[in-house]
C-alpha positions in Angstrom: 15.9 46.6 53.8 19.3 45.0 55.4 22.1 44.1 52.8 21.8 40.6 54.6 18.1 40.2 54.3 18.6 40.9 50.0 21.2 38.4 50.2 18.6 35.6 51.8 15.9 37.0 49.6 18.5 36.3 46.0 19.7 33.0 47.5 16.2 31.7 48.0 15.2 32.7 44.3 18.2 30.9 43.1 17.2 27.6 45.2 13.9 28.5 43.6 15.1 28.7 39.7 17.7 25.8 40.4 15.0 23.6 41.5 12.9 24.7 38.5 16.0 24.0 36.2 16.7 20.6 37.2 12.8 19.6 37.0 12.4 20.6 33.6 15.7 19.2 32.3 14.5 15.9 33.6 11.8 16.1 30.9 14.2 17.0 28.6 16.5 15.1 26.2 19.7 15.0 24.5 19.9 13.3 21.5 23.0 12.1 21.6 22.2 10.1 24.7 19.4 8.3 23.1 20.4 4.5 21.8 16.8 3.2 20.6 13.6 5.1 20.2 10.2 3.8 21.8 8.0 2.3 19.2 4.4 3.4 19.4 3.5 2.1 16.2 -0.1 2.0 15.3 -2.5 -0.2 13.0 -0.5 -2.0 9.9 -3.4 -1.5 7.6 -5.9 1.2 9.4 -9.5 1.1 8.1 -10.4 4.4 9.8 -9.1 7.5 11.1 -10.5 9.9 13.6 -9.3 12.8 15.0 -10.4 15.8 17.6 -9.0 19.5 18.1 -10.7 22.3 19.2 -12.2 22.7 15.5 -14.2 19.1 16.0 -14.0 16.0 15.3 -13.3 14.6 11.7 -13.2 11.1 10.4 -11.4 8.9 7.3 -12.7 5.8 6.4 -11.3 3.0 4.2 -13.4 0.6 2.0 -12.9 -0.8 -1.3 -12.5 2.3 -3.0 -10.3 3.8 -1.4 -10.2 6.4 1.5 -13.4 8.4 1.9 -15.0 11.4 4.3 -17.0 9.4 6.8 -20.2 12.0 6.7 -20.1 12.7 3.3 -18.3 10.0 0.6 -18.7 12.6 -2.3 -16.6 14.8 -0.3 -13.6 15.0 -3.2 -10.6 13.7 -0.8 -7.0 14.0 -1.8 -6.3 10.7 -0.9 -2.9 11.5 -0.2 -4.0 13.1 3.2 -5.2 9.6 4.7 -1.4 7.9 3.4 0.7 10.3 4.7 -1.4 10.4 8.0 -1.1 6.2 7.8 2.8 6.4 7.1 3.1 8.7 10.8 1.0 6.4 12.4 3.7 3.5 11.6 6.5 5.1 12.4 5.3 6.8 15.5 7.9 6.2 18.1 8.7 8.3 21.2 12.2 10.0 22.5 11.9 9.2 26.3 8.8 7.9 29.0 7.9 9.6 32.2 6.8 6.6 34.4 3.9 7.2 36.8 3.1 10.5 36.7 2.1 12.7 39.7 -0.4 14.6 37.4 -2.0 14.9 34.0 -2.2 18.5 34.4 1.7 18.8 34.6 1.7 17.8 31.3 -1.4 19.1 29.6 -2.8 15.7 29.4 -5.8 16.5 31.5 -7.6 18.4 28.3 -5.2 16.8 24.7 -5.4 19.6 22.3 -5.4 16.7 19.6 -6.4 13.5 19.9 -6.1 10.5 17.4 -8.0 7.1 17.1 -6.6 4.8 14.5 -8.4 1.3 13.7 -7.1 -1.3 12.6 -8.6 -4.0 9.9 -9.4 -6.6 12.7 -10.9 -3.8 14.8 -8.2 -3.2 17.3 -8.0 0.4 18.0 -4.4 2.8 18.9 -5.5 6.2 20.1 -2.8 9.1 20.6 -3.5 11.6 23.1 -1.3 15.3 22.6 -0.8 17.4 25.0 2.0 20.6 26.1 4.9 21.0 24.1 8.5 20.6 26.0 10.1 24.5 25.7 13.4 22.8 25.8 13.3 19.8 23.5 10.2 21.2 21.1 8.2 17.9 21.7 4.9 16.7 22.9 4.0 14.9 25.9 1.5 11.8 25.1 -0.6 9.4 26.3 -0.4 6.4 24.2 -3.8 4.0 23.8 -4.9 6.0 27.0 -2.5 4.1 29.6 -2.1 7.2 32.1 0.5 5.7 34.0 2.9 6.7 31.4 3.5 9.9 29.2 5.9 10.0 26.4 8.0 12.7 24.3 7.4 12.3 21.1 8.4 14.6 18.3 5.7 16.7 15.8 5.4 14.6 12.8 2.5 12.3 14.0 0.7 15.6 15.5 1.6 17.5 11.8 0.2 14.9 10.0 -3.2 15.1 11.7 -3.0 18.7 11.4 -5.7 19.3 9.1 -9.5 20.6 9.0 -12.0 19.5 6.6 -11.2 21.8 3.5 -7.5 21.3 4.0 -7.7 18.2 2.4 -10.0 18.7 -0.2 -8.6 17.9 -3.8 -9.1 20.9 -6.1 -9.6 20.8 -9.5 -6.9 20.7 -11.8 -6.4 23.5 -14.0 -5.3 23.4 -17.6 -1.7 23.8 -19.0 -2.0 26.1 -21.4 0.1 26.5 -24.2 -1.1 29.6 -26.5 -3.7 31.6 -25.8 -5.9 32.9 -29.1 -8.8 34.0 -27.4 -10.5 35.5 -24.8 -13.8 37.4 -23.9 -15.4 38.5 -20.5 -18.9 38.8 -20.3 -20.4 40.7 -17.6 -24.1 42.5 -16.5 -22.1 46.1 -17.4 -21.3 44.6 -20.8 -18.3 42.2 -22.6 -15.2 42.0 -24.0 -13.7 39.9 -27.0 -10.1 39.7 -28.2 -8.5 37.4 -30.9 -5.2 36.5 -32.6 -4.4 36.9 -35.8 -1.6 35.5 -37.1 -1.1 37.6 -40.1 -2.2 40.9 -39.0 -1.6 42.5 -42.6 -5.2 43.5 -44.0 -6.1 44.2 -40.3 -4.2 46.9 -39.6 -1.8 49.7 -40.8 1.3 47.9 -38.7 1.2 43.9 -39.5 3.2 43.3 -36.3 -0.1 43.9 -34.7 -1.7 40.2 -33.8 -4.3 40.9 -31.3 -7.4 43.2 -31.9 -10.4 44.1 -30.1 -13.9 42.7 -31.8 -16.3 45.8 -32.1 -19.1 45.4 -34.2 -17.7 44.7 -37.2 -14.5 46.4 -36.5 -11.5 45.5 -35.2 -9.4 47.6 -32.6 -5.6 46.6 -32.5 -4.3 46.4 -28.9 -0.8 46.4 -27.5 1.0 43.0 -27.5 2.4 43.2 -24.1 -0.6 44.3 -22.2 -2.4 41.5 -24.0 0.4 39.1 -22.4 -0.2 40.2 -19.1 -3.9 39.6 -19.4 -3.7 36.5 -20.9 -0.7 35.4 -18.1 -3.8 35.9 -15.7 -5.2 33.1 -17.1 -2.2 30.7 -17.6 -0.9 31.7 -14.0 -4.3 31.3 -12.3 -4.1 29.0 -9.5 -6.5 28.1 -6.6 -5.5 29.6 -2.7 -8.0 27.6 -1.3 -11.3 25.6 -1.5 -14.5 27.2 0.4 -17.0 24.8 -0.7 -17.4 21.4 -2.7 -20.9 21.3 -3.1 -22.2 24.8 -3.9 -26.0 25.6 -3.8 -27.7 28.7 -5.8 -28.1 30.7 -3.0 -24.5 30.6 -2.0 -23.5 31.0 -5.3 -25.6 34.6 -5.1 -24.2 35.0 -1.6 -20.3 34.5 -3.2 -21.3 36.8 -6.7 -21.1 33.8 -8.8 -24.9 34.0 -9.7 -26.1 35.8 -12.8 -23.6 38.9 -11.3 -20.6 37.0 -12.1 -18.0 38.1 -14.6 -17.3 35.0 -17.2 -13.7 34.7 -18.7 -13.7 32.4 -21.4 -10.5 31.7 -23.1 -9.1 29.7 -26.3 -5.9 27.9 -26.2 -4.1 25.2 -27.2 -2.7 22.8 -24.6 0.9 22.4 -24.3 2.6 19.8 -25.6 5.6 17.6 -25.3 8.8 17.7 -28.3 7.6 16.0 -31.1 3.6 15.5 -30.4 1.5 16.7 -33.2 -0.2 19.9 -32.8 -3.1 20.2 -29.8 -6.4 21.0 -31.0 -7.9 24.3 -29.7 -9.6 24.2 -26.5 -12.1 25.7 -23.8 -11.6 27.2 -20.5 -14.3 29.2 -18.7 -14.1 30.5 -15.5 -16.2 32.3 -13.1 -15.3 35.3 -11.0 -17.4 36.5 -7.8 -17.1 38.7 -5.1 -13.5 40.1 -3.5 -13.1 39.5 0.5 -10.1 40.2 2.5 -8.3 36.8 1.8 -9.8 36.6 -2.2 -12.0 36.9 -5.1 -14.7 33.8 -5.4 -14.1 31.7 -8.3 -15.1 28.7 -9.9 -14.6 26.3 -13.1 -18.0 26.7 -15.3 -20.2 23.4 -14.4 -18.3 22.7 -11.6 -20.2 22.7 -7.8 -16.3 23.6 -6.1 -15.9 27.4 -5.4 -12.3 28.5 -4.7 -10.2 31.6 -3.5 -7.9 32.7 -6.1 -5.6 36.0 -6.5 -7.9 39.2 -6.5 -5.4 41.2 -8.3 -5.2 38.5 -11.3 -8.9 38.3 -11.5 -9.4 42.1 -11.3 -6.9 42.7 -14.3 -9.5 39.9 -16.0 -13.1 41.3 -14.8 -12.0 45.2 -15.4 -9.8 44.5 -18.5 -10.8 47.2 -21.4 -10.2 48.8 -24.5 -8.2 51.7 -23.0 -6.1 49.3 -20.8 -5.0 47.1 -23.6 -4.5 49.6 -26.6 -1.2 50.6 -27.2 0.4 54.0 -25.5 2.2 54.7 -28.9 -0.5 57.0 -30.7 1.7 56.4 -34.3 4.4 53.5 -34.7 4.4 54.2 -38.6 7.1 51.8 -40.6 8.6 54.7 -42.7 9.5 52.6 -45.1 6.4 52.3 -46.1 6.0 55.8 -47.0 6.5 57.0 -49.8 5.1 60.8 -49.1 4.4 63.0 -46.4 1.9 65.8 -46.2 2.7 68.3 -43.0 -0.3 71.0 -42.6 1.0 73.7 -40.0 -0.5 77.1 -39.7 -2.6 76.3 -42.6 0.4 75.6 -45.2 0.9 72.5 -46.2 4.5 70.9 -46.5 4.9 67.4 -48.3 8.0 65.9 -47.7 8.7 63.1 -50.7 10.7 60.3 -49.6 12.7 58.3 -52.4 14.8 55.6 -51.8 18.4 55.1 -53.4 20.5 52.1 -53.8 24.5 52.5 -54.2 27.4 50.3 -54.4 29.9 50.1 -51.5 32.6 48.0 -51.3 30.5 45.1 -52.9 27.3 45.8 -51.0 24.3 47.3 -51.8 23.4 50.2 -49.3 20.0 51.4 -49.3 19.5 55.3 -48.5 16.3 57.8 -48.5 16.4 61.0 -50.1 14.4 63.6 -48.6 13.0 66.4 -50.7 10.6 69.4 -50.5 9.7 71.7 -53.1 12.8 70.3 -55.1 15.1 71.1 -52.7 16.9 68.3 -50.5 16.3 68.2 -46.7 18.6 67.3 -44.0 18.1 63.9 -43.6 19.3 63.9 -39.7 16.7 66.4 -39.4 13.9 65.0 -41.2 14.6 61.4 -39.5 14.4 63.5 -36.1 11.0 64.5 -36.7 9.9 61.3 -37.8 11.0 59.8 -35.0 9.2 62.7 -32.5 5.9 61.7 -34.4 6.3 57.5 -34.0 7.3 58.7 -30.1 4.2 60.5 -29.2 2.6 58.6 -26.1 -1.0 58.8 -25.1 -1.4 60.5 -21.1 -4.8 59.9 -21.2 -8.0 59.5 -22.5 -10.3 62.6 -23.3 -14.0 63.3 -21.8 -16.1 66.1 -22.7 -15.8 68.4 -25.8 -12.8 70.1 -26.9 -10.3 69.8 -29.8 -11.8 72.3 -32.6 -8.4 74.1 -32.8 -6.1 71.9 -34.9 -2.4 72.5 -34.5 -0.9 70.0 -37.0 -1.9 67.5 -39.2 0.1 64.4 -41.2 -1.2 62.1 -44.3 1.1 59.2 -44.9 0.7 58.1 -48.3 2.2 54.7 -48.4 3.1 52.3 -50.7 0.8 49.4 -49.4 -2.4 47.7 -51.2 -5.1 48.1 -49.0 -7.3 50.5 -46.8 -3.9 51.6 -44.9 -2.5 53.7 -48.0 -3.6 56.8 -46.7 -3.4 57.4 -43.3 -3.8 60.7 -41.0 -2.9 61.9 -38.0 -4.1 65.5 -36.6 -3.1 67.0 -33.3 -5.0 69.4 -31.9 -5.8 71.8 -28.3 -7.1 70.6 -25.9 -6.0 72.5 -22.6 -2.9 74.2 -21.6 -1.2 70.6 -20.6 -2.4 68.2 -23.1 -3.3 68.2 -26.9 -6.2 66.0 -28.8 -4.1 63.4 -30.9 -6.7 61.3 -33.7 -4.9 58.7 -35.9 -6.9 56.4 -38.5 -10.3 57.9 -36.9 -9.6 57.4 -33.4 -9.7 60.1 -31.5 -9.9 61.1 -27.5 -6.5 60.4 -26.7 -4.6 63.1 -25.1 -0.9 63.9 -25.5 1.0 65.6 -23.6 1.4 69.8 -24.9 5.1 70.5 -24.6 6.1 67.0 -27.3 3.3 68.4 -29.5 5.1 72.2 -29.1 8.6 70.4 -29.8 7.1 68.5 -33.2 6.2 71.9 -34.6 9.2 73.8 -33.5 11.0 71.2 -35.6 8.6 71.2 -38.6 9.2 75.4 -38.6 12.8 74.6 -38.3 12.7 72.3 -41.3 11.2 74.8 -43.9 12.7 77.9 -42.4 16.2 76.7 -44.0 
């Protein structure tokens, strides 16, 4: 091609785009140029709302109590939907007007992608017809009470406030501000859980600091204090993502898991309560978990007909909460100064290690000291301490399965200076497989720990009686 013939061919593409440039910025407007707005004001006191997108058509009506779903009045609106929407519709005003349009089509007019009918109280109706959105100013063209002779810009907040499907506006149930948790079970087809606070864990088990325990039979399993927290901060942080349905049949409820399937939290608590309010009586809160999809897990308040999408992870750590997630990874966390003797079995000898506290006087204060002995003779104290700190450190890897454990390696009986079942307490470590070791403490066994901190301990207890 001719260098002359390009040159035609770039000036008619920039009579082209110029043309384009000046057409659009016709429609468009600075807002600095504006002095007054265009009031499109609709209905002082509207008595129904109805609006169309390509989701359907929903309608608001208003009667003496209050603002209601027009094909269902037990459809649990949050009325603050229908106000808001009310509020745009008063204030509607437009930036600019495009008199006598050449087409509809220009403008996306010929097929609104929302469409508003407001009526008033004396039955005078305003209807709002949306249609393109302006690439340069951001706002929508409109028809206003269907006069096609004219289309304004307006800006989004009318179009926002209609910007809802049914369930967007549904109210959801409120859910309780807890305060303290003291219970909580989950009961399930597979089986149950139940957990409860104590507040004086003394009696209960060997370390009073322990508050929350596991109900077994007639036993009680202490658990971990911050793994409790986290499952009980499920319940306190639950919250709703969405609503699915306000007026649940059985069969969707089987459909959803929230039939007999379901897994039921139940949890005590007392509510929270403002400085200087008496103290809030225990309360109830049951929930239901169902099925998981991609945007949830199916829940709903016990007695209620309003299933809801909450968190999947928080209502997983709830439904498939156990007895090995919540126990503590310590296997021993023994308050030495509760004992007064310590019995050490290692390659069949048996060491025990007498521990006697000693008060002296320094510098007007009283300093409290242990004395270590064995056999008469007095131990390193930095030594001992260091092995009693290896045993409170031992840390569960795992739970056992299978058989295993007849070897024992070492073995420790506290004898302590408390008054009750706790006195005498043993701890026996034992093989397992070349990684990990059997650890059982007050009867619980099937708790694995790892081999080389079991080989350090009795490096250290050698050490100790070798001197």
């Amino acid at each position: 091609m001719k260098r002359g013939s390009k040159l035609l061919l770039l000036c008619g593409a920039l009579v082209v785009l110029g043309a384009s440039y000046v057409a659009v910025r016709q429609l468009a407007v600075d807002p600095d140029e504006l002095e007054e707005t265009i009031s499109l004001a609709g209905p002082a006191s509207p008595q129904s709302l109805t609006w169309t997108d390509d989701s359907g058509t929903l309608t608001l009506n208003h009667g003496e109590s209050g603002w209601s779903y027009a094909d269902d009045s037990a459809f649990p609106l949050d009325h603050t939907v229908p106000e808001d929407m009310a509020a745009a519709l008063s204030a509607a005003a437009a930036t600019r007007q495009i008199d006598t349009p050449e087409s509809l089509e220009d403008y996306g007019l010929d097929a609104p992608v929302l469409t508003i009918t407001a009526q008033d109280e004396d039955g005078t109706e305003y209807s709002y017809a949306f249609g393109d959105v302006n690439e340069l100013t951001g706002e929508y063209y409109l028809l206003y009470n269907g006069e096609e002779d004219t289309v304004y810009l307006v800006g989004s907040d009318l179009h926002d406030a209609f910007n809802y499907d049914l369930y967007d506006m549904v109210e959801m149930e409120t859910l309780p501000e807890f305060g303290s948790v003291t219970g909580l079970s989950v009961d399930q087809p597979e089986g149950s859980l139940t957990l409860r606070y104590e507040e004086d864990g003394s009696g209960l088990s060997y370390n009073p600091d322990n508050h929350w325990f596991l109900e077994q039979g007639d036993s009680l399993l202490a658990l971990d204090a911050g793994k409790v927290s986290s499952l009980t901060s499920a319940i306190t942080g639950l919250y709703w993502k969405s609503c699915v349905n306000y007026d649940v049949d059985d069969q969707e409820l089987a459909a959803w898991g929230l039939g007999d399937s379901a897994a039921v939290v139940t949890a005590t608590y007392t509510a929270a309560i403002d400085e200087g309010e008496e103290t809030a009586e225990e309360e109830t809160f049951v929930l239901r978990l169902g099925s998981t999809s991609d945007e949830g897990t199916y829940a709903m308040l016990e007695g209620s007909t309003m299933v809801y999408l909450t968190d999947s992870e928080t209502a997983d750590s709830l439904r498939y909460a156990s007895y090995s997630s919540l126990r503590s990874d310590s296997i021993c966390s023994m308050d030495w100064d509760t004992v007064d003797r310590l019995d050490i079995t290692l390659d069949g000898t048996t060491y025990t290690i007498s521990f006697d506290v000693t008060e002296t006087e320094e510098d007007g204060e009283t300093v409290t000291d242990t004395l270590y002995t064995w056999d008469g003779q007095e131990l390193d104290s930095s030594d001992v301490e260091s092995m009693l700190s290896a045993i409170n450190g031992l840390t569960a890897t795992g739970d056992s399965s299978g058989s295993g454990g007849e070897t024992q390696l070492v073995s420790f009986t506290f004898h302590r200076n408390t008054e009750d079942q706790f006195a005498q307490l043993t701890l026996t470590l034992s093989a397992w497989d070349t990684g990990s070791c059997l650890a059982s403490f007050t009867g619980e066994g099937s708790r694995l720990v790892d081999r080389s901190a079991v080989t350090d301990l009795t490096e250290q207890i050698q050490a100790l009686f070798a001197a």
